[in-house]
VOSELUM-643564 format. One record per residue (C-alpha): x, y, z. Coordinates in steps of 0.05 Angstrom, whole numbers. Layout:
<recs>
@c1 = X	c2 = Y	c3 = Z;
...
</recs>
This chain:
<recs>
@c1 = 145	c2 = -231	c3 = -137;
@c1 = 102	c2 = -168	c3 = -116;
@c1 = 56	c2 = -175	c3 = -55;
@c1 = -16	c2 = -169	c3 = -38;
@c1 = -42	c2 = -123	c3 = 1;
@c1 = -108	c2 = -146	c3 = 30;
@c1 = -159	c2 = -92	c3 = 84;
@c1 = -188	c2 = -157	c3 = 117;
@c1 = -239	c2 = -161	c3 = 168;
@c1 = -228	c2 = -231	c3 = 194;
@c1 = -304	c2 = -234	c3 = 219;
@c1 = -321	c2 = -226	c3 = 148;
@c1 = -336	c2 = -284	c3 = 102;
@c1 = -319	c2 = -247	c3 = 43;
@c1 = -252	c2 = -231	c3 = 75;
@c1 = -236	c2 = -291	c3 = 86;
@c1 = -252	c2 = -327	c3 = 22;
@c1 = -221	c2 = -265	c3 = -19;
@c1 = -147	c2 = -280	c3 = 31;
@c1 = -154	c2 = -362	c3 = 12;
@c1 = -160	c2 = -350	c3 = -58;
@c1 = -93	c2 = -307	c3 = -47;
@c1 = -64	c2 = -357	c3 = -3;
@c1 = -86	c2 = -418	c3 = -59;
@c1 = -46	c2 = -386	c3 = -116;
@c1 = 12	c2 = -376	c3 = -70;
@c1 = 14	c2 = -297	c3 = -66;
@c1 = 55	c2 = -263	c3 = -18;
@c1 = 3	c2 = -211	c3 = 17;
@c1 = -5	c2 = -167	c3 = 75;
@c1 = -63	c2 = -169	c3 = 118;
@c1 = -89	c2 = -112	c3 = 147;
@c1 = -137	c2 = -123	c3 = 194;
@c1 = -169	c2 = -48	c3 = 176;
@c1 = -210	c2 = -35	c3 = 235;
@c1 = -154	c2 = -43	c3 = 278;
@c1 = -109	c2 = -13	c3 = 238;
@c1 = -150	c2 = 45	c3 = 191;
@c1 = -123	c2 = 61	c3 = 127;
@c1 = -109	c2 = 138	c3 = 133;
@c1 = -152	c2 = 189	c3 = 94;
@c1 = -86	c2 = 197	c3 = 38;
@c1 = -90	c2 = 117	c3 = 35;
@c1 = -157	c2 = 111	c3 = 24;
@c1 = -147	c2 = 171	c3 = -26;
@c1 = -100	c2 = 115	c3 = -63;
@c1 = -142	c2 = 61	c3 = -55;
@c1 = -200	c2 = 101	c3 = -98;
@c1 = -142	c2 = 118	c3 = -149;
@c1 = -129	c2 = 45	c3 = -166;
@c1 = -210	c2 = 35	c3 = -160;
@c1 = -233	c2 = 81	c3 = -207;
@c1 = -286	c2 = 105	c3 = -151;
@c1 = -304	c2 = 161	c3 = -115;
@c1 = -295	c2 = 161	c3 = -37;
@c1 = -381	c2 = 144	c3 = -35;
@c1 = -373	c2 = 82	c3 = -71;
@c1 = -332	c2 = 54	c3 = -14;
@c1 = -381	c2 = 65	c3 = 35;
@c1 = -424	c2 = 8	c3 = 75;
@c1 = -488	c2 = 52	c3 = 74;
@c1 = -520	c2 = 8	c3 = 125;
@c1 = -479	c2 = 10	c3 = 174;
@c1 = -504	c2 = 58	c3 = 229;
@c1 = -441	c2 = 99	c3 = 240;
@c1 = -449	c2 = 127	c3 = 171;
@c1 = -510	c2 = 164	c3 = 187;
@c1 = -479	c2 = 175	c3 = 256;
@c1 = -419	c2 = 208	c3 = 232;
@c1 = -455	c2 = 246	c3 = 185;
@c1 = -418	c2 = 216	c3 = 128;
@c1 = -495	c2 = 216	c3 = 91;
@c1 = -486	c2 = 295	c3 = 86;
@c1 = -476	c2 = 303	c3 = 3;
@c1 = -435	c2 = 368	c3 = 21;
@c1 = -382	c2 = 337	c3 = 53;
@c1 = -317	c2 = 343	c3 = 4;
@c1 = -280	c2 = 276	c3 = -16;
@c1 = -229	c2 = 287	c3 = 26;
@c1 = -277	c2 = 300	c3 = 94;
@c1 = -314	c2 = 238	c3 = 72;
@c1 = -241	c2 = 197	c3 = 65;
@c1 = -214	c2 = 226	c3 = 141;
@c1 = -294	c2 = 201	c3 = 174;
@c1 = -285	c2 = 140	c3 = 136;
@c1 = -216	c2 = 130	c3 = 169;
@c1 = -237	c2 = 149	c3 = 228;
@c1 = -298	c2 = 101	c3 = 223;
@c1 = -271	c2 = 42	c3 = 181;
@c1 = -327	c2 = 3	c3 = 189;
@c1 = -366	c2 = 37	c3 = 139;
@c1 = -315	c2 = 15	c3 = 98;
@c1 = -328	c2 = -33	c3 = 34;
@c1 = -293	c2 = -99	c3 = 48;
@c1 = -243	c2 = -135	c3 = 30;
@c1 = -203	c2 = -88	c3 = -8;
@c1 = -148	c2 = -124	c3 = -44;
@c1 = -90	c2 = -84	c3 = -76;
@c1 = -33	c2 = -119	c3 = -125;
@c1 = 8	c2 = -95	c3 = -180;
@c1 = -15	c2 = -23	c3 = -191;
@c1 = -92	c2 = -56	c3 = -181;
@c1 = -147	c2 = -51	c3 = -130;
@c1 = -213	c2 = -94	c3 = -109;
@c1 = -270	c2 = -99	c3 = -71;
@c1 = -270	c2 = -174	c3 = -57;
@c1 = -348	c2 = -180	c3 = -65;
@c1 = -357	c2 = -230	c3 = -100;
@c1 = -290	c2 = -252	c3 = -74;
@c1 = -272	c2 = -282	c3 = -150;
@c1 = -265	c2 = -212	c3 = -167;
@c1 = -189	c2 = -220	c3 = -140;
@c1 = -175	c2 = -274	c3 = -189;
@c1 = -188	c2 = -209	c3 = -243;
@c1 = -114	c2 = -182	c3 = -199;
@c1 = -79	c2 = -254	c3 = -211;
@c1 = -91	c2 = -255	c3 = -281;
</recs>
């Protein structure tokens, strides 16, 4: 059986909903709590592989470290953006769920049920 990876934020509703639905179909998974532990620039590098995204599309716009860390400046190179977004993962998009070769965002949080399949 292959295990889950799941970038949780336990505060997060999303989150939490997105790790039950693991939990409910009996998937082994790791839970990272990501703004303890921030995924590193090359992992977050990964995470946009299995995505099909650009580094931008993982960002939480609103939150006010993204301005703050100047991660709104459109020069900034894909791999700048990934190291401020590791150094500030809470501009992060969340939950990110990873299984078999596959990534999520978990918003809706059904959207991991597409990774069970």
């Amino acid at each position: 059986m292959s295990q889950a990876t799941i970038y949780h934020n336990p505060r997060c509703s999303k989150s939490r909903a997105s790790l039950a639905l693991l939990e409910s179909n009996h998937i082994d998974t790791e839970v990272i709590k990501y703004l303890e532990t921030p995924p590193s620039a090359d992992d977050l590098q990964s995470i946009c592989a299995l995505l099909s995204c650009s580094p931008r599309d993982l960002l939480r716009t609103g939150e006010a470290e993204y301005k703050t860390a100047g991660m709104d400046d459109m020069s900034l190179t894909d791999y700048e953006l990934l190291t401020l977004m590791s150094q500030h993962p809470k501009v992060i998009q969340r939950p990110i769920v990873v299984y078999k070769n596959q990534a999520v965002i978990g918003r809706p949080p059904e959207n991991v049920l597409a990774l069970l399949a």
